[in-house]
N, C-alpha and C positions, 0 to 999 in steps of 0.2 A: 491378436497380440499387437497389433498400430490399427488404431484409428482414429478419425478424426470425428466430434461432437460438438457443437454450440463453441466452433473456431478454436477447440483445445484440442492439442494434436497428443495423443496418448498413448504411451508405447511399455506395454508388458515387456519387461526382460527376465532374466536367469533371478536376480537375489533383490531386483526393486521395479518398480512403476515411475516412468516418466512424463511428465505434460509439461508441454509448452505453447505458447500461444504466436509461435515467430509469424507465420502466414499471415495473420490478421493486424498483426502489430505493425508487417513488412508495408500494407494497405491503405494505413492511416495516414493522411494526408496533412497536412500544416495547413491554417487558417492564410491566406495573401493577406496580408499589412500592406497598403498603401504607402510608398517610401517620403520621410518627413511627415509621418504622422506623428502630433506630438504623446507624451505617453501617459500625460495626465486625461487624454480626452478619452469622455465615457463611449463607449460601443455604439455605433447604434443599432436600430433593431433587427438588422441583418446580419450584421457580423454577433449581437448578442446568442441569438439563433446558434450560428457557426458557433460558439464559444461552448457554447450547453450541450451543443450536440457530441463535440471532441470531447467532452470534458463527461458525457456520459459514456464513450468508447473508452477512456483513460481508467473510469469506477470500474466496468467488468475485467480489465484486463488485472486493475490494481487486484481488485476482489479474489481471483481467480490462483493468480502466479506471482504476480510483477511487486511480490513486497517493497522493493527500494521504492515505487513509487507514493507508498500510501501517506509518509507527511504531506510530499509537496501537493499530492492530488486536495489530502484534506486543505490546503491553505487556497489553492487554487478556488476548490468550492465557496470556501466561505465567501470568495469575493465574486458569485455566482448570481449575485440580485444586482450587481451595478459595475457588471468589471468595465475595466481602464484598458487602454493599446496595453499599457505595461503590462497589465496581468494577461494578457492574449499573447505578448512576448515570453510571457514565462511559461505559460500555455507550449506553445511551438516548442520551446527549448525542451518542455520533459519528452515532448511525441520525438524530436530527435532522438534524446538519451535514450528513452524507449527504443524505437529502431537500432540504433548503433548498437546499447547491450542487454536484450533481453535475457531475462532470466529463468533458468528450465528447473522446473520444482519434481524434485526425486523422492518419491516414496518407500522406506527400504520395508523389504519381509523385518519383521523384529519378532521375536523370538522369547519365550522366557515369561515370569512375572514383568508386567510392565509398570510406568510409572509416567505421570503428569505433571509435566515441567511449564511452570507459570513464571515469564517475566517481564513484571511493570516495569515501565519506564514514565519520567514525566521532565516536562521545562517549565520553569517559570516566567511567564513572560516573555516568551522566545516571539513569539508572532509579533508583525509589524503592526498588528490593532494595539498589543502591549498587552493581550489574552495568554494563556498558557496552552501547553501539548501535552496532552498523555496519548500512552499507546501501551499496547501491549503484544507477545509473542508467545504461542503455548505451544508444547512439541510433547508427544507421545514419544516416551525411551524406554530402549530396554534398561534394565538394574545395571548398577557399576559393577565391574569385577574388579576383584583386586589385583595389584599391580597393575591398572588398566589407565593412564592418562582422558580419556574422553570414553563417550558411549554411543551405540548407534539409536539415532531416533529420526521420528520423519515430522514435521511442521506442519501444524493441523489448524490453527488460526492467532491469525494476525489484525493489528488494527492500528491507525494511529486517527486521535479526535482532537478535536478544540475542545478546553474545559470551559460548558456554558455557563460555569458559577465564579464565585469570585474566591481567588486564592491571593490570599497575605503572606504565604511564601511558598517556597520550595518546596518544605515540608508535606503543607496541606495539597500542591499539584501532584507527590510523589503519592500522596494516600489516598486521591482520585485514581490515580493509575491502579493500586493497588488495591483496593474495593472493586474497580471493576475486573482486573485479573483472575479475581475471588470469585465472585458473581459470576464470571465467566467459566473460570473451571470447574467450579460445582455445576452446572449446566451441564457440561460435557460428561 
């Protein structure tokens, strides 16, 4: 009923299943920046190393539990073939956020006919390339009852990406979202 597997700490209770990953996340260390580094200078091949290495701790943990992290994790990557101090600052500030407030991913017993809740999301041109985000969140729920404000469900996958095609608006970033939310939940 608790154990722990591949740094996820996993705890059977009465009416759900809990995982967290605090031990491993408590672990992870911050990249040293040199103080009056400027933030436009690129890495070199030491600290690049150091970068890729945090920055593949940050994918399991995003992967795993830690959803709040998965835009910034995906922004962080793209700049993974040539990052900057800057992006190594931004780098340390999520392993902060991370340690300060990780988040414990609860599984509940559900019950009943169930049902597959798919939601896209997208931005156009939010990234500082001038690229666009899509992402998406899909949760197994039980049915609404009536008179019933929300429903109990548990969050079965999440994602958020850079869209590598070209969007002329808003529109066409929200129907990348939504193609793959599609795609995605027919799969499951």
């Amino acid at each position: 009923n608790d154990l722990a597997f591949l740094s996820q700490h996993i705890v059977k209770h009465r009416d759900h299943i809990s995982i967290d990953q605090n031990v491993a996340i408590g672990e992870m260390e911050e990249v040293k920046i040199p103080r009056g580094t400027p933030d436009d200078l690129k890495l070199d091949p030491y600290m690049h190393t150091e970068y890729r290495s945090k920055l593949g701790q940050i994918n399991y943990f995003q992967n795993k539990t830690q959803l709040q992290a998965t835009f910034r994790f995906s922004r962080l990557a793209s700049a993974a073939h040539s990052p900057t101090v800057k992006d190594l600052k931004e780098l340390n500030k999520l392993i902060r956020e991370l340690k300060c407030n990780p988040v414990q991913l609860n599984l509940f017993k559900l019950t009943g006919p169930l049902r597959l809740i798919v939601i896209p999301d997208a931005s156009y041109q939010n990234n500082t390339d001038g690229s666009s985000q899509r992402g998406l969140v899909i949760c197994l729920a039980e049915q609404r009852k009536p008179n019933q404000t929300g429903t109990r469900g548990s969050l079965i996958e999440y994602e958020s990406h850079k869209i590598n095609r070209t969007t002329l608006n808003v529109t066409v970033a929200e129907l990348y979202a939504l193609l793959k939310g599609y795609g995605t939940g027919q799969w499951i």
